[in-house]
C-alpha positions in Angstrom: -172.3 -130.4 -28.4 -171.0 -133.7 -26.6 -172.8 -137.4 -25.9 -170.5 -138.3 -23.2 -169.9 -136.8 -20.1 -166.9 -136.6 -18.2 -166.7 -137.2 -14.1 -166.3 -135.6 -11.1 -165.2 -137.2 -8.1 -167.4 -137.6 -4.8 -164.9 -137.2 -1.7 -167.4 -139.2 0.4 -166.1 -142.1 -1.1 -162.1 -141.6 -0.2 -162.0 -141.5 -4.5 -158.3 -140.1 -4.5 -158.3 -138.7 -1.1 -154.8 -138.2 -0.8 -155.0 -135.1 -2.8 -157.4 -133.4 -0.6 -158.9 -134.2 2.8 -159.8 -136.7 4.8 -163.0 -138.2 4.6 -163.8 -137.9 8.2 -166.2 -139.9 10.7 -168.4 -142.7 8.6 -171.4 -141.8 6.9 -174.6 -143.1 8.4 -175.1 -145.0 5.2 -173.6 -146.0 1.9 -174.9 -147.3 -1.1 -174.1 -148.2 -4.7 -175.0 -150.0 -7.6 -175.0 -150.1 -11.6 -177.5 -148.3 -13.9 -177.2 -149.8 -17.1 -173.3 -149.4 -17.5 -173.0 -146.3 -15.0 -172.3 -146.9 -11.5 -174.1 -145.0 -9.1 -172.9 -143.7 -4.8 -175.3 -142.6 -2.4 -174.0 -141.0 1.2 -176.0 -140.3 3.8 -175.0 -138.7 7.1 -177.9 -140.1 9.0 -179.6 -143.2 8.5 -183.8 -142.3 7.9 -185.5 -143.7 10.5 -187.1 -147.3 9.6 -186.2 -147.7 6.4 -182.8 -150.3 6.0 -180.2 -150.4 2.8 -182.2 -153.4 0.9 -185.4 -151.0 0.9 -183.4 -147.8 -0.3 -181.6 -149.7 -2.9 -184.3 -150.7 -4.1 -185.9 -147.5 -4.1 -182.8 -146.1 -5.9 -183.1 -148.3 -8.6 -186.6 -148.2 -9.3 -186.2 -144.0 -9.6 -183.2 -144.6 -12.0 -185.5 -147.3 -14.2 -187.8 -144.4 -14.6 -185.5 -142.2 -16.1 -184.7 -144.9 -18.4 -188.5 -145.2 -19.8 -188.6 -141.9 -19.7 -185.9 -140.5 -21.8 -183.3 -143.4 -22.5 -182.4 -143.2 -26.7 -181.1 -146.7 -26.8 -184.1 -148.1 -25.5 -186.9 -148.7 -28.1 -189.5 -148.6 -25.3 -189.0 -145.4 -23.9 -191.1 -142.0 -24.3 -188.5 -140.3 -26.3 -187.7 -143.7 -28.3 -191.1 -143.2 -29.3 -191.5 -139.6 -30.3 -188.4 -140.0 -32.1 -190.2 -143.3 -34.1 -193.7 -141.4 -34.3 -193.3 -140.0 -38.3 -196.1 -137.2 -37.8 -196.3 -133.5 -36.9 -198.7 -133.7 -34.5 -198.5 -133.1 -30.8 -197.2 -136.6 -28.9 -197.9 -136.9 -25.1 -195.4 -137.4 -23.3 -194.5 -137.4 -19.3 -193.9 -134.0 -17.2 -190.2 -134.5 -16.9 -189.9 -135.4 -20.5 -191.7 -132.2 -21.3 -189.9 -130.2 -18.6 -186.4 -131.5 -19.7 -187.4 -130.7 -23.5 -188.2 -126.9 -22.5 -185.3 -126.6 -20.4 -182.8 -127.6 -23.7 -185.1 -125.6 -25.6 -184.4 -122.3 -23.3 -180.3 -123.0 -23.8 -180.8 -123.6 -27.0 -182.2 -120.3 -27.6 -179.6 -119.1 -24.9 -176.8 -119.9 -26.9 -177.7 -119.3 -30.7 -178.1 -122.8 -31.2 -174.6 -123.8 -29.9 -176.6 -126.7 -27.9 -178.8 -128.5 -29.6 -180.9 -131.9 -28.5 -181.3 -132.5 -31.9 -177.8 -133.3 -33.4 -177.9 -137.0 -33.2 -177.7 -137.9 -36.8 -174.3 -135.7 -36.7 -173.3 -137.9 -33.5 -174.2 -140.9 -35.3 -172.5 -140.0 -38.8 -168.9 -139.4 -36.7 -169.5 -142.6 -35.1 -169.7 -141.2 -31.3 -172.9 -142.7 -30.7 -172.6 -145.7 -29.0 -169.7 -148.1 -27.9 -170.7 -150.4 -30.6 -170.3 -147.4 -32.9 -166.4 -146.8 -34.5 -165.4 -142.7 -34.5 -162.4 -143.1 -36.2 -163.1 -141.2 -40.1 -163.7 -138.1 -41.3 -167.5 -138.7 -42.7 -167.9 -136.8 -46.2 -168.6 -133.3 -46.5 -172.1 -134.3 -48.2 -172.9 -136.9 -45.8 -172.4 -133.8 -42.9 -174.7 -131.8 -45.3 -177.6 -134.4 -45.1 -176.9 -134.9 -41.4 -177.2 -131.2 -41.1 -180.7 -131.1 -42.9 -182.1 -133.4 -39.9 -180.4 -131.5 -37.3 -182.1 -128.1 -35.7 -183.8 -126.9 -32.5 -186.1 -124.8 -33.8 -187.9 -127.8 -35.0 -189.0 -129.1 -31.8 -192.1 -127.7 -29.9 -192.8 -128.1 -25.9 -195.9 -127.7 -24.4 -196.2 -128.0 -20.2 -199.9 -127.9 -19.9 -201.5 -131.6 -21.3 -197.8 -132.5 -21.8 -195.9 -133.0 -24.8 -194.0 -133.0 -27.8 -194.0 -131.6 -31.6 -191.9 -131.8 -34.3 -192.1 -129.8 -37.7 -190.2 -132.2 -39.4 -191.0 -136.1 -39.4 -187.5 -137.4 -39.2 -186.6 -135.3 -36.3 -184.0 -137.0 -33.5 -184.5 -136.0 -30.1 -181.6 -136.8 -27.7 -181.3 -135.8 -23.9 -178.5 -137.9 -23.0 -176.5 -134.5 -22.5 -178.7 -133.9 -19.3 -179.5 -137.7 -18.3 -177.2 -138.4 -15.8 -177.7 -135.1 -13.8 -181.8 -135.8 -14.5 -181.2 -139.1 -12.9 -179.1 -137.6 -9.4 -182.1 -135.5 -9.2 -184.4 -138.3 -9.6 -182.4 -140.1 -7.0 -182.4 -137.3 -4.7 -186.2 -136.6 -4.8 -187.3 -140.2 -4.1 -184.5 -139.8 -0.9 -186.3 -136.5 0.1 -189.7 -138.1 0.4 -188.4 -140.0 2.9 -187.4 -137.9 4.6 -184.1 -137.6 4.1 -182.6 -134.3 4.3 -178.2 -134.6 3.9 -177.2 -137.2 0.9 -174.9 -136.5 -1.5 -175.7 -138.8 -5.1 -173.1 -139.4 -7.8 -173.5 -140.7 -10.8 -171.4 -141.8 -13.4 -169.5 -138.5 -12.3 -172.4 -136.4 -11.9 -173.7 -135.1 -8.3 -176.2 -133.8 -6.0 -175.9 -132.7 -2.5 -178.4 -131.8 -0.4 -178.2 -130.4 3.4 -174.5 -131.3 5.6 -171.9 -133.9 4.9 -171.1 -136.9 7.4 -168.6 -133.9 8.8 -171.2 -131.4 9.3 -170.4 -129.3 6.5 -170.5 -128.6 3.0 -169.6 -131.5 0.8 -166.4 -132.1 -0.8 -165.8 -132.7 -4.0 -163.1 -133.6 -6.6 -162.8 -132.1 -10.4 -161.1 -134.5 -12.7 -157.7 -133.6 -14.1 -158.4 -133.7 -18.0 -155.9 -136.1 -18.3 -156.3 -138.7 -22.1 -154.4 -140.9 -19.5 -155.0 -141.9 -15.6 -156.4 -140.0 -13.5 -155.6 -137.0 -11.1 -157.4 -134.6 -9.4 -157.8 -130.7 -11.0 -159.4 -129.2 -8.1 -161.7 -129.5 -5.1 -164.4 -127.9 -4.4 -167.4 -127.3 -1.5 -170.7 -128.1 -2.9 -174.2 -127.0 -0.2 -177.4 -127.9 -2.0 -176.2 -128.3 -5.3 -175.4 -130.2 -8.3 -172.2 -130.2 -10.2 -171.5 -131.8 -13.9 -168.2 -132.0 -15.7 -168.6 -132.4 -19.7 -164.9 -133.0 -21.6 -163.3 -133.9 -24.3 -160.3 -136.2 -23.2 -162.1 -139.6 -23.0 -163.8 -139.6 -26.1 -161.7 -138.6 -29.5 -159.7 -140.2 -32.4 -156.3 -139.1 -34.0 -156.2 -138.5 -38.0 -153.8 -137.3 -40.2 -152.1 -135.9 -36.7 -155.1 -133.9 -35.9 -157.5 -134.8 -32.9 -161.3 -134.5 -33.3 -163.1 -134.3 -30.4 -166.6 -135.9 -29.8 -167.9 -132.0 -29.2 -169.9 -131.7 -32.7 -170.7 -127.9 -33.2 -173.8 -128.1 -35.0 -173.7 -125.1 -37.4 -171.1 -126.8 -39.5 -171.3 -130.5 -38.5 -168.4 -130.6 -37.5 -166.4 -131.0 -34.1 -164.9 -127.9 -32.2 -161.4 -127.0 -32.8 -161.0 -125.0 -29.2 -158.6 -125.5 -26.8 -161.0 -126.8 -24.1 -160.4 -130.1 -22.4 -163.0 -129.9 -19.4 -166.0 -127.4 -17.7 -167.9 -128.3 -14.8 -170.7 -126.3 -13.9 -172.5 -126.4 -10.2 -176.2 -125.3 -10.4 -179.1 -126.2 -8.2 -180.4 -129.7 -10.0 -178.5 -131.6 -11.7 -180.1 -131.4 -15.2 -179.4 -128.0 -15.4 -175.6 -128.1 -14.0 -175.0 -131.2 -17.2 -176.4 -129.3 -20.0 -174.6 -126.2 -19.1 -171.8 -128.0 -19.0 -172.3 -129.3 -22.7 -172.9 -125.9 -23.3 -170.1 -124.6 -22.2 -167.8 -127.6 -23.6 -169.3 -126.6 -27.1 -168.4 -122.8 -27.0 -164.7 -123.2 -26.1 -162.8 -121.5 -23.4 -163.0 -118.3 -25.2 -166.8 -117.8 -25.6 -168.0 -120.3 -23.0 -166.2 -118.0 -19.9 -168.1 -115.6 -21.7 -171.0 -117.0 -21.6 -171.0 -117.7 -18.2 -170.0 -114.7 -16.9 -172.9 -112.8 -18.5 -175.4 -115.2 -17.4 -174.0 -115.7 -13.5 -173.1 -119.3 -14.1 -170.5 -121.0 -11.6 -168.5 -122.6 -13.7 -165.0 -123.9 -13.7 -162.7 -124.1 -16.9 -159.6 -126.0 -17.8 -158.0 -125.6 -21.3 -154.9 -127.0 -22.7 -152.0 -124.2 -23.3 -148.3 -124.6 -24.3 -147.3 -125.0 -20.8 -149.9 -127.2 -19.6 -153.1 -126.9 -18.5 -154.9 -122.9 -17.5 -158.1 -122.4 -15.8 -160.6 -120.3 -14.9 -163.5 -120.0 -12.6 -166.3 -117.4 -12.7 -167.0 -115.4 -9.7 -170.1 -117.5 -8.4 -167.0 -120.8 -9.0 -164.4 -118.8 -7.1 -166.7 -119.1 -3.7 -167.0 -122.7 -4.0 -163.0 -123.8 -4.1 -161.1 -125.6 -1.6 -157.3 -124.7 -0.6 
C-alpha cells in the first residue's frame, strides 16, 4: 500500500493539450491555489450567480482546512492526530467524515485480504517514505520489519457511524488516511461548490479530480492519465469523465535504487515489505473521490496480475499500465474501456 499518489492531468487547464484536444471556449471561472504543498484547479462553466472569485476562494480554502483538522497525520491538532496519540482502548469521538472514511478503508480492507491497510504507517515510516524530511534510501532490518509488523493490522481498528467514532484493540495503533485525502478533499471541494448552487465544476487536486454536470464545451470532461514516466512527463491516455472522480496511485515518483534493485514506496503489509510487481500506474474513476484514491492504492498494491483481477470481479473502472520488455502494456476493465478518448 502507497503514501503518495501519483497525478492525473485536468484538460480544462490546457495541461499538455497538445496531445489531445483543444480546450475549447473559456470556462466561466477559474480558480487555484495551494493546500499545504498541493496545488489545487477549480473550473467552472458558468459563473453562480452573486458570488465573485475572492468569495469562492475563500470558500475553497476554508473546505480544504477542514480536511486538514479532520484527518491530516502531520498535524498534531487534527482528529486523527489525536486518536492516533490517545493510548487507550476505548471508543474516541471523532467527526462523521472521519468515521465514514475509516469504515470505507475498513470495507477494502476486508475486500482485499488485508492488501490495503490504513494501518501500516510504522512500515511507511521504518522505509523512510513518510515524509520529505524522511530519507528512503536502506533496506531497514529484517527484525526492525518484524516489530513494524507487530503495530501494523486492520483488524485492529473499530468504526462506529452512530455517536461517531473510533476504537483501537491495541494502544499503539497508527491510523493513516492519506491514501484517500486528496480525493476526500475534491469531494469536499465539490460539496461546498454544490451548495451554492453550482452544478458543472470539475476540481483537481494534486492530480486527483471530481467532475460534476457538463464541461465549458458542453460535454463530458476531459481528462489526461500520466505517462509513468521516472522522468518528464507525457501523457498515457485521455479519457471522458461525467459525474465522477478519477485517482491515479504509482510507483515512478517515489522509489530508491540498491544493490541494482528498485524498491518501490508500495509496502505490502503481510511481509513488510515493498511489492516486487511489474506495475508502474492504475487510476481508477468512481463516483467520489475518496473512493476512486483508495482503490487506486488498492490496486497499485496487488500488481497488474491480481489487481485487473480484482477489478474485474468487483466492476471497478480501472485503467492499468505496467512495465514489459518492450515498454509499457495496459489494460482497462470493461466499465474503463467506455470512458477512453481516441
Amino acid at each position: 500500500m502507497r503514501y503518495r499518489k501519483m497525478p492525473a492531468f485536468g484538460l480544462a487547464f490546457c495541461i499538455l493539450i497538445s496531445l489531445l484536444t483543444a480546450c475549447g471556449k473559456p470556462a466561466g471561472m477559474q480558480l487555484e491555489g495551494m493546500h499545504g504543498t498541493a496545488l489545487w484547479h477549480v473550473t467552472l462553466t458558468d459563473n453562480p450567480a452573486g458570488v465573485d472569485a475572492a468569495t469562492l476562494t475563500a470558500g475553497i480554502t476554508q473546505a480544504l482546512s477542514k480536511t486538514t483538522q479532520q484527518i491530516a497525520g502531520w498535524d498534531k491538532s487534527s482528529e486523527i492526530s489525536q486518536f492516533n496519540a490517545h493510548q487507550g482502548t476505548d471508543w474516541f469521538a471523532v467527526s462523521p467524515d472521519v468515521a465514514r472514511l475509516s469504515e470505507l478503508a475498513l470495507r477494502l480492507s476486508a475486500e482485499s485480504a488485508g492488501v490495503y491497510d490504513i494501518t501500516i504507517r510504522p512500515l511507511i515510516t521504518l522505509w523512510g517514505f513518510g515524509s520529505a524530511q524522511e530519507s528512503a534510501d536502506h533496506v531497514p532490518a529484517a527484525e526492525a520489519i518484524a516489530v513494524a509488523r507487530a503495530r501494523v493490522g486492520y483488524q485492529k481498528l473499530q468504526v462506529q457511524r452512530e455517536q461517531p467514532a473510533l476504537r483501537k484493540t491495541q494502544a499503539d495503533l497508527h491510523v493513516e488516511l492519506a491514501s484517500l485525502a486528496d480525493g476526500f478533499a475534491t469531494d469536499s471541494v465539490g460539496e461546498y461548490l454544490e451548495s451554492l448552487g453550482v452544478a458543472n465544476y470539475m476540481v483537481e487536486i494534486a492530480g486527483e479530480i471530481r467532475t460534476r454536470g457538463s464541461s465549458p464545451r458542453g460535454d463530458a470532461w476531459r481528462v489526461a492519465i500520466e505517462k509513468p514516466l521516472d522522468d518528464g512527463r507525457a501523457v498515457q491516455q485521455g479519457i471522458r469523465l461525467h459525474n465522477a472522480g478519477l485517482a491515479t496511485s504509482g510507483d515512478y515518483r517515489n522509489f530508491f535504487m540498491k544493490d541494482g534493485k528498485r524498491y518501490s514506496h508500495t509496502l505490502d503489509p503481510a511481509t513488510g515489505y515493498p511489492v516486487t510487481h511489474r506495475l508502474a500506474s492504475v487510476s481508477v474513476v468512481a463516483q467520489q473521490g475518496a473512493e476512486a484514491d483508495a482503490y487506486a492504492t488498492l490496486l497499485m498494491a496487488m500488481g497488474e496480475v491480481k489487481g485487473k483481477a480484482f477489478a474485474d470481479q468487483h466492476g471497478l473502472a480501472a485503467y492499468f499500465v505496467w512495465r514489459s520488455e518492450t515498454g509499457f502494456a495496459v489494460y482497462a476493465t470493461p466499465a474503463f474501456t467506455q470512458l477512453l478518448l481516441d
